[in-house]
Backbone as CSV, one residue per row, in Angstrom:
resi,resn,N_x,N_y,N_z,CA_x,CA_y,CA_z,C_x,C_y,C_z
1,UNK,-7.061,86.052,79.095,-5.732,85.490,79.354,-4.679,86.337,78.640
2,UNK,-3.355,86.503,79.273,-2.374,87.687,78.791,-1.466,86.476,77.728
3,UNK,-1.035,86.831,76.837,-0.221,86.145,76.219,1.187,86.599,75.883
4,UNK,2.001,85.817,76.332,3.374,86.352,76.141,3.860,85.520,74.829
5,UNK,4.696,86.574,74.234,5.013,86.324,72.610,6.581,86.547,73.128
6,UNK,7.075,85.837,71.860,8.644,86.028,72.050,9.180,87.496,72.153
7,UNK,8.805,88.153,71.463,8.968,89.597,71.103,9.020,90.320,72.669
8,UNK,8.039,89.821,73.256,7.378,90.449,74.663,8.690,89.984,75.325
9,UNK,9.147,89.183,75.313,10.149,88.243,76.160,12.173,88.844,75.816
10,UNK,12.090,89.584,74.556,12.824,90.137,74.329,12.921,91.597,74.968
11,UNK,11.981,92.188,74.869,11.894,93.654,75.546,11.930,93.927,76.614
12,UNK,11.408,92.800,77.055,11.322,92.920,78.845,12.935,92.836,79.295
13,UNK,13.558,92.333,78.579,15.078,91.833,78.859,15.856,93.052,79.222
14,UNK,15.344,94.040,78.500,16.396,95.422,78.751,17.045,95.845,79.659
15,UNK,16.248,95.789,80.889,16.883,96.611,82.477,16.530,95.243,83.034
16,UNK,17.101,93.794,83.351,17.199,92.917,83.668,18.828,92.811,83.857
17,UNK,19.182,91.593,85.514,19.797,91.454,85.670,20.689,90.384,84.705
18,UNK,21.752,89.981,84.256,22.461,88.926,84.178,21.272,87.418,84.240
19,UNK,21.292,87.268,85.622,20.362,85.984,85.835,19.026,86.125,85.580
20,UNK,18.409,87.454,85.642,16.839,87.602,84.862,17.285,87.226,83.288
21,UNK,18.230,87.817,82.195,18.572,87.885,81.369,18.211,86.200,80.324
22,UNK,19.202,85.280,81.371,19.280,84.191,81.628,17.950,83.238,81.476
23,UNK,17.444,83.753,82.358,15.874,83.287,82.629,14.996,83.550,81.224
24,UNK,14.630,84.529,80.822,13.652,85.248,79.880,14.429,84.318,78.681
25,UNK,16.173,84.574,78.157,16.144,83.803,77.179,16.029,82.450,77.113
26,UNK,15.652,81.665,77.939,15.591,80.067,77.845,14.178,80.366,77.636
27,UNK,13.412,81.251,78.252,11.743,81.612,78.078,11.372,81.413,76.436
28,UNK,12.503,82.584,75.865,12.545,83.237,74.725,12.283,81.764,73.619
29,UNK,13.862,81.012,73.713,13.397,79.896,72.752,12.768,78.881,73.046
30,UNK,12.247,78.584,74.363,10.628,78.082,74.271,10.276,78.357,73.470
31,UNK,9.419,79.506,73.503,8.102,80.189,72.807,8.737,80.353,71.169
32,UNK,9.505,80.448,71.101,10.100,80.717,69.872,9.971,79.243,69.147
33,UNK,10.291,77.778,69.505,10.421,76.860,69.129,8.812,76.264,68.869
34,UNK,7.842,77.198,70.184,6.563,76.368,70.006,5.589,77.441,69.151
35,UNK,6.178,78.498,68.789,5.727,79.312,67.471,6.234,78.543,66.632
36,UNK,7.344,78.179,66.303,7.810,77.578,65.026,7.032,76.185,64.836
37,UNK,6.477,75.193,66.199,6.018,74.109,65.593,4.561,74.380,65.650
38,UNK,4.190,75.548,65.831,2.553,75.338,65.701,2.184,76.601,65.023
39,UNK,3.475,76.801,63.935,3.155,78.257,63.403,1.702,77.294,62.020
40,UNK,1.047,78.357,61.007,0.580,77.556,59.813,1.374,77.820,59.074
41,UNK,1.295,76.053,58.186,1.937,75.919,57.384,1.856,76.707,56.120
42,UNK,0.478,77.441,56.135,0.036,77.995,54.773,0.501,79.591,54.770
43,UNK,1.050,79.827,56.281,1.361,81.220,56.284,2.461,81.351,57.915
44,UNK,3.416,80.686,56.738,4.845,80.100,58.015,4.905,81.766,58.474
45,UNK,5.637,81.625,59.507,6.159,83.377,60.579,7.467,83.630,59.511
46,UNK,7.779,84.714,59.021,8.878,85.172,58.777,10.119,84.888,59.069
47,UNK,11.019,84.184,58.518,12.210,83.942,59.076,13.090,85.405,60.090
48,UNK,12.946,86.400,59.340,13.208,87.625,59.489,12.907,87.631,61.013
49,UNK,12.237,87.642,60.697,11.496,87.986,62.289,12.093,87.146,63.825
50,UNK,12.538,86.377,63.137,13.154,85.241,64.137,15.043,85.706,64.316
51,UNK,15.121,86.147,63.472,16.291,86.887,63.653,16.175,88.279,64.289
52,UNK,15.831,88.494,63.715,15.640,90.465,64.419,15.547,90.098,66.114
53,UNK,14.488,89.117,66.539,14.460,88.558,67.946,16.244,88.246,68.592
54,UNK,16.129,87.484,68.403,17.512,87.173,68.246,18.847,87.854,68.423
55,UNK,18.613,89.040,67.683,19.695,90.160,67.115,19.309,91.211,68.980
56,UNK,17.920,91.299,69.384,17.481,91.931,70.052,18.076,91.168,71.195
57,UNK,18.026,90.193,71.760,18.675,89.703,72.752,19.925,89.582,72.881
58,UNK,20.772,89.260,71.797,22.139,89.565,71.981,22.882,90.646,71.909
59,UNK,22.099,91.845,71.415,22.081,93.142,71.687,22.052,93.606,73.025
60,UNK,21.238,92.973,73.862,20.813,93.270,74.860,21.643,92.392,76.039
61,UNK,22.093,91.359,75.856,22.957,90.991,76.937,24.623,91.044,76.965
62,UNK,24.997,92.166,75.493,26.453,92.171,75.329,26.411,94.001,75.956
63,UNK,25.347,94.438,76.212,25.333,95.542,76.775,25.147,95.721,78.267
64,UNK,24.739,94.552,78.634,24.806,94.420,80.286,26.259,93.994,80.327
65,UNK,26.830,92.884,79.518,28.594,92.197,79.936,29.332,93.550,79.631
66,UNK,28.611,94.672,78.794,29.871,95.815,78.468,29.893,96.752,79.991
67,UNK,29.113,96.874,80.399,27.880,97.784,81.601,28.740,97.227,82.816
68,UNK,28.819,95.853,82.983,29.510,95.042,84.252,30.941,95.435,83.863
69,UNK,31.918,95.056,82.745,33.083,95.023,82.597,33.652,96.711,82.934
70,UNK,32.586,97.505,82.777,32.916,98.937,82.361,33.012,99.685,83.760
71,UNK,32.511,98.872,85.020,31.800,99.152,86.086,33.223,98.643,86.773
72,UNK,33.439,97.304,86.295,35.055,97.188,87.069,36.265,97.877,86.807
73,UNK,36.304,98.581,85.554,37.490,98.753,84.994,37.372,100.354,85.975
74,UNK,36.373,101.297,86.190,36.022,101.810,87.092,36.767,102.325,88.285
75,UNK,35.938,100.840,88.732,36.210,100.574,90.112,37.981,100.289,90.492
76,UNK,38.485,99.599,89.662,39.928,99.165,89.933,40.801,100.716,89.603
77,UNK,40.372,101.393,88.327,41.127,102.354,88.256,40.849,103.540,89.829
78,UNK,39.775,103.614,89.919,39.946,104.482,90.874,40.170,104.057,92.423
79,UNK,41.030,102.407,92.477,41.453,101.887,93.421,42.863,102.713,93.497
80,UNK,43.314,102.241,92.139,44.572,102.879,92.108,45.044,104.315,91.987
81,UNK,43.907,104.961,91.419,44.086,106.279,92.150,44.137,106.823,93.643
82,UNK,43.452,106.268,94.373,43.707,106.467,95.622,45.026,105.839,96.531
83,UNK,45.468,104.903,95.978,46.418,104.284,96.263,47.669,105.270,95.978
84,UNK,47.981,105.880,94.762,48.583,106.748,94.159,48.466,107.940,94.846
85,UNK,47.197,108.872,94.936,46.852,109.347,95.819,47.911,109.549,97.472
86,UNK,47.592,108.682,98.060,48.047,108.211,99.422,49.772,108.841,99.565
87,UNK,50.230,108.847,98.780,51.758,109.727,99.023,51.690,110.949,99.056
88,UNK,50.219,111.254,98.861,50.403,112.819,99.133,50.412,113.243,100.851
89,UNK,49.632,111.814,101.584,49.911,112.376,103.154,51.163,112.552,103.640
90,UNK,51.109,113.575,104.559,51.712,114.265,105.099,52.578,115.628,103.867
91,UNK,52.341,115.510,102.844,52.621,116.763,102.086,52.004,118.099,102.278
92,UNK,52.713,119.214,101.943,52.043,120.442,101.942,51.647,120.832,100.536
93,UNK,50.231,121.512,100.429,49.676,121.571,99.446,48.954,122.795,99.200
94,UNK,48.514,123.432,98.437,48.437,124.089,98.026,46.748,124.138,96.700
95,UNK,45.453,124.826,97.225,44.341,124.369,96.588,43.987,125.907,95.727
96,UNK,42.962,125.753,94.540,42.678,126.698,94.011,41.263,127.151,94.796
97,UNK,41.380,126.550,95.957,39.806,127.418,96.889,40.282,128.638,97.363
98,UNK,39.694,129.686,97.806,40.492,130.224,99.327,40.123,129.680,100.278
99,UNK,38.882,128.725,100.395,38.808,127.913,101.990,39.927,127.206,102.602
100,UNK,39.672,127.182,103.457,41.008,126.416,103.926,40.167,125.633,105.097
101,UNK,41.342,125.231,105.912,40.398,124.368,106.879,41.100,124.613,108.627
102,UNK,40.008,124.934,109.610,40.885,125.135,110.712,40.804,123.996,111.728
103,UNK,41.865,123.317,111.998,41.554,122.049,113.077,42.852,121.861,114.290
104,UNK,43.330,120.726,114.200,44.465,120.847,115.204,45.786,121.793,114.875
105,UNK,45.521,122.158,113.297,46.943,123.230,113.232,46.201,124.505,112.526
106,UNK,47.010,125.356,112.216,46.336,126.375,112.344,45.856,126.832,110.848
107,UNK,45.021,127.353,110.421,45.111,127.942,109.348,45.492,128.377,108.193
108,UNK,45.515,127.896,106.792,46.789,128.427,106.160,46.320,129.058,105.161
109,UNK,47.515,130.072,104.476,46.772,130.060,102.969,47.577,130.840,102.528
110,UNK,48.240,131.400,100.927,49.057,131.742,100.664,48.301,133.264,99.857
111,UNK,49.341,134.034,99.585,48.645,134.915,98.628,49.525,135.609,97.781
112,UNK,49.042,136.107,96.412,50.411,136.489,95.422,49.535,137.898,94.507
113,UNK,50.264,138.653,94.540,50.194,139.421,93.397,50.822,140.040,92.461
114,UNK,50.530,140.722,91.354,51.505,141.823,90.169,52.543,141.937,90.470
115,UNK,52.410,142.583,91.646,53.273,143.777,91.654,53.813,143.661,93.302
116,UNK,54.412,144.476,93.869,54.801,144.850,95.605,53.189,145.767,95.999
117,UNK,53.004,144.912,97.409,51.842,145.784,98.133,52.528,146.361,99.372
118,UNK,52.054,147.549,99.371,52.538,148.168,100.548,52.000,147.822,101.763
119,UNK,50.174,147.943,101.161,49.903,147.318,102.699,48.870,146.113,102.877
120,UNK,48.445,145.457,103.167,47.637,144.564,103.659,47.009,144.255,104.801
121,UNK,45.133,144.073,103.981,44.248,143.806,105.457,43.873,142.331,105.127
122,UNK,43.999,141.658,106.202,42.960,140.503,105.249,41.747,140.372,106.427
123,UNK,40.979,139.393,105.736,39.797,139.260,106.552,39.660,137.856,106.377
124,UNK,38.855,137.356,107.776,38.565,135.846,107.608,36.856,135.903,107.521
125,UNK,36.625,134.559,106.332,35.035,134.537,106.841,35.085,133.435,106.858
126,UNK,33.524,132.854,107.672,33.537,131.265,107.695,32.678,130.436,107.011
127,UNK,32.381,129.628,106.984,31.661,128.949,105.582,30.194,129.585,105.453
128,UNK,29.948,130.350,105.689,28.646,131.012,105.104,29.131,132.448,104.928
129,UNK,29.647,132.524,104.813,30.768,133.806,104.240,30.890,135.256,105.063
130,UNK,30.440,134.743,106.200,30.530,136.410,107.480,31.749,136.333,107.491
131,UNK,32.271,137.651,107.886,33.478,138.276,108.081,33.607,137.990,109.572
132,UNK,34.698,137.055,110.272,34.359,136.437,111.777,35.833,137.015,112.525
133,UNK,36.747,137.974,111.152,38.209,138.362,111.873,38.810,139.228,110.559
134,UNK,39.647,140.338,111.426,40.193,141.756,110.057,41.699,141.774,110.996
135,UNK,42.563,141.483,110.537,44.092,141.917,110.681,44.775,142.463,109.708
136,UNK,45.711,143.532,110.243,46.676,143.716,109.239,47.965,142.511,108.759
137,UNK,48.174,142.883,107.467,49.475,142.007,107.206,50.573,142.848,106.991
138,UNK,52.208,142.724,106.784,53.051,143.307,106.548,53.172,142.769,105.177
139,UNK,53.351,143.975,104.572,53.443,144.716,102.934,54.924,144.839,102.918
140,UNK,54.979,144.981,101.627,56.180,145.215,100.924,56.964,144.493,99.950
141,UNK,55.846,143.139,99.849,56.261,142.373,98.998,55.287,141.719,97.526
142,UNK,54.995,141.218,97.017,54.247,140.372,96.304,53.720,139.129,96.393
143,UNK,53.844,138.637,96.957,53.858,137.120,97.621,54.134,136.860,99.079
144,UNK,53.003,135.643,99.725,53.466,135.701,101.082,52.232,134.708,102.069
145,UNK,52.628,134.589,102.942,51.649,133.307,103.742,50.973,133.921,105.267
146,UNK,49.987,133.257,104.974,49.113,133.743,106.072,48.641,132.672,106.999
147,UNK,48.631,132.890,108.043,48.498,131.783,109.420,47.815,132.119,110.495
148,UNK,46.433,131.510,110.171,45.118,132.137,111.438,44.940,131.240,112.676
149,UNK,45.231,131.032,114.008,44.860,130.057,114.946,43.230,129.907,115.561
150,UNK,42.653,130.676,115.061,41.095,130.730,114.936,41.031,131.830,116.101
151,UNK,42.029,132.739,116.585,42.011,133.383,117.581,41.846,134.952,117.009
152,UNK,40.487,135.475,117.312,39.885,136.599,116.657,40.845,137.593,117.186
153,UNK,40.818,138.747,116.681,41.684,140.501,117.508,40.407,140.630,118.793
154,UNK,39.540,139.793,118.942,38.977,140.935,120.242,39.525,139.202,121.216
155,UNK,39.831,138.510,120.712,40.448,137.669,121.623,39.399,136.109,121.688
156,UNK,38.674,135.979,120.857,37.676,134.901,120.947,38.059,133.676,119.971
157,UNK,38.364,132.910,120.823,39.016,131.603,120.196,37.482,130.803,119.256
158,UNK,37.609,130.702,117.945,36.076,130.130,117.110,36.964,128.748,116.493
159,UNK,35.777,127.883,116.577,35.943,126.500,116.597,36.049,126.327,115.159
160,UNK,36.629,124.716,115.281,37.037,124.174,113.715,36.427,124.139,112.537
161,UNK,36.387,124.028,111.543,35.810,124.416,110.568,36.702,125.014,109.483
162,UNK,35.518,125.187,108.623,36.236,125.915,107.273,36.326,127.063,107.097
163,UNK,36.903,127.786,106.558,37.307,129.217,106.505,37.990,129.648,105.703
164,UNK,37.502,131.182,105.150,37.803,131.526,103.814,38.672,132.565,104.226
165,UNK,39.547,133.590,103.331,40.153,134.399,104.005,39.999,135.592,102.352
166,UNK,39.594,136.473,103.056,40.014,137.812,101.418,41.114,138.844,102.186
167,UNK,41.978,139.463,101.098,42.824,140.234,101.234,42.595,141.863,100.378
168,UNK,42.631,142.380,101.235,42.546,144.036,100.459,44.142,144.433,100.685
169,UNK,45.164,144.690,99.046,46.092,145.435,99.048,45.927,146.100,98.307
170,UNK,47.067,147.418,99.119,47.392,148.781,98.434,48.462,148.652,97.862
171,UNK,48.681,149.564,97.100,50.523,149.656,96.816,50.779,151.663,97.319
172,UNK,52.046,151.759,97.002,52.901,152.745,97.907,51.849,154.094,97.512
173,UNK,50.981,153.833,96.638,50.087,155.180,96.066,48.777,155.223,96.432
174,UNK,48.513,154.079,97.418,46.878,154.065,97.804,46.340,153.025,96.859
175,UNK,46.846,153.268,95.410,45.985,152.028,94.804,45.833,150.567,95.138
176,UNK,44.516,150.447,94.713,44.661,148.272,95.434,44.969,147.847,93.953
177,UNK,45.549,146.749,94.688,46.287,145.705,93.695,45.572,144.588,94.040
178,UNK,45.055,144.036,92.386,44.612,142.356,92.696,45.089,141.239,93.562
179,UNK,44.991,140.619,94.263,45.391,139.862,95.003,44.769,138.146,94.691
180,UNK,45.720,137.192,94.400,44.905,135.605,94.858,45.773,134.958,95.436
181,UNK,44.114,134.582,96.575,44.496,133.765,97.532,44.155,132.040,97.818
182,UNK,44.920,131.534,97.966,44.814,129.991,98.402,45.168,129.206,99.382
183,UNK,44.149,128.640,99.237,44.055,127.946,101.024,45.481,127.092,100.695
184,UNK,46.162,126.513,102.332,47.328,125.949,102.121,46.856,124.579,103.061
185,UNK,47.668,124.104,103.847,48.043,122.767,104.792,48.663,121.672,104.207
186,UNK,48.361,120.775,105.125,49.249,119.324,105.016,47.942,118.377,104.737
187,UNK,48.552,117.470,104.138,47.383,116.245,103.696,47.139,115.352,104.926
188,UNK,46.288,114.894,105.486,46.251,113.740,106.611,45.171,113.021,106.260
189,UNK,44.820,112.655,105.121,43.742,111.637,104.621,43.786,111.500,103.041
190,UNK,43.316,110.650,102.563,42.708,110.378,101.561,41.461,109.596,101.143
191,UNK,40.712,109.387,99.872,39.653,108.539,100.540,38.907,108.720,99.201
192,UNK,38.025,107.588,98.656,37.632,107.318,97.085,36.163,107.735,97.990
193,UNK,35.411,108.742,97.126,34.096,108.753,97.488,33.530,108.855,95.743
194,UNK,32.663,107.987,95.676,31.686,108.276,94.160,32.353,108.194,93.154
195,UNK,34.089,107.669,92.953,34.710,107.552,92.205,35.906,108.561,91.721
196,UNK,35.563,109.649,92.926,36.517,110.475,92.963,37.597,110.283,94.340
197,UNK,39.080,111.143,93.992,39.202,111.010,95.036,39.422,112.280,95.859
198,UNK,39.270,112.272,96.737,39.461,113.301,98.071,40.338,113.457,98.755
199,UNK,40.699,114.690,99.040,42.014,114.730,100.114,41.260,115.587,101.627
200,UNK,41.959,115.421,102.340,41.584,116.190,103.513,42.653,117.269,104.170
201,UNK,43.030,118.529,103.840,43.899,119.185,104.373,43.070,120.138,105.697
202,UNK,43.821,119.124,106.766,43.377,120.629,107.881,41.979,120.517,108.641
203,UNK,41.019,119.260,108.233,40.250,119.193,108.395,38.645,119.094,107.323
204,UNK,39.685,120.147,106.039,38.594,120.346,104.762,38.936,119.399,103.597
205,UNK,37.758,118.952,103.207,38.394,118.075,101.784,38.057,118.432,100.813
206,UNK,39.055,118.076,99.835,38.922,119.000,98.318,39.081,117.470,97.424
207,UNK,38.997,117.738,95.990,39.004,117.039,95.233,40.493,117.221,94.718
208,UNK,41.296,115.736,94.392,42.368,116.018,94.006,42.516,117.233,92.765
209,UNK,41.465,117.152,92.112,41.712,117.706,91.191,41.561,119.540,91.338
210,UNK,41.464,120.056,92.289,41.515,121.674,93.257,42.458,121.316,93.353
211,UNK,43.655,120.205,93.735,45.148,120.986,94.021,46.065,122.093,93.202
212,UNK,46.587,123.141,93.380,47.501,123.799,92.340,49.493,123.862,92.978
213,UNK,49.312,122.932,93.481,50.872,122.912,94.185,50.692,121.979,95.233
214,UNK,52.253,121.286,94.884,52.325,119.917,95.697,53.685,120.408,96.802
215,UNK,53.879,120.889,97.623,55.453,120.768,98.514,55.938,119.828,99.219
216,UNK,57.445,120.001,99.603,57.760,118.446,100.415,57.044,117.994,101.618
């Protein structure tokens, strides 16, 4: 026959719900009360011991009420982040990816460097990183925006999706100049997944926290 001891009845409590919790301790001072009346008198149970029990269960169910309370405070904050969130639709934005996203509008993405480039190639790749399009850009400046309709130079219109874009500039001496680039669009979603929240520009979603520029 298995015998359950108070002790046993405490431990088990650990990864128990609320209402298991519930259950085991009414278990608990049962067994606890019918140890105490049929302990011997010549060799009473430790008071100690009846505490430490004790100490173990209320240990154990102020860490499930911290676990639940901690789980809402959570949940509500990242209600209101998304809520907060939500004024960013219809804004233009600005991410630290270069992906961007291609869907009903076209492509975006910005790019900045040092100095003035004379000339500029950029290239598009698509989410597994092939090179799927090579245009020139007009140079002469440091800064400047780029706008792909998914319509390749040999003329092949490629479907929605994500898409990265790299830029090779020169300046007036042949040398290349560093270049960074970032994906751009407008917000048309938001949305709490796993406690984060998400935006959707263009079709692609980023984590609020990839934005690096908010516009009107």
């Amino acid at each position: 026959m298995t015998v359950i001891t108070s002790a046993d009845a405490a431990q088990s409590a650990t990864a128990t719900s609320p209402t298991k919790i519930n259950a085991d301790f009414n278990m608990f001072l049962k067994l606890l009360t019918t140890q105490m009346q049929h302990q011997d008198p010549l060799s009473p149970m430790d008071t100690s011991q009846y505490t430490q029990q004790l100490v173990q269960f209320s240990q154990v169910e102020q860490s499930i009420e911290q676990t639940q309370t901690l789980k809402s405070i959570l949940g509500s904050l990242g209600t209101q982040n998304l809520t907060q969130a939500s004024s960013l639709i219809g804004r233009q934005v600005e991410t630290n990816s270069a992906m961007t996203g291609l869907g009903d509008a076209p492509a975006q993405w910005t790019w900045s460097a040092s100095r003035d480039v004379a000339s500029l190639t950029a290239s598009v790749v698509d989410a597994k990183g092939k090179v799927v399009d090579t245009f020139p850009l007009n140079g002469g400046a440091a800064r400047g925006t780029v706008t792909w309709d998914g319509v390749t130079a040999g003329g092949v219109k490629l479907p929605g999706g994500g898409y990265g874009l790299t830029i090779k500039g020169l300046d007036s001496s042949g040398n290349e100049v560093p270049l960074t680039v970032n994906g751009a669009g407008r917000v048309s979603d938001v949305q709490l997944s796993k406690g984060s929240v998400l935006v959707t520009v263009n079709g692609a979603r980023f984590g609020i926290d990839e934005l690096t520029r908010i516009g009107e």
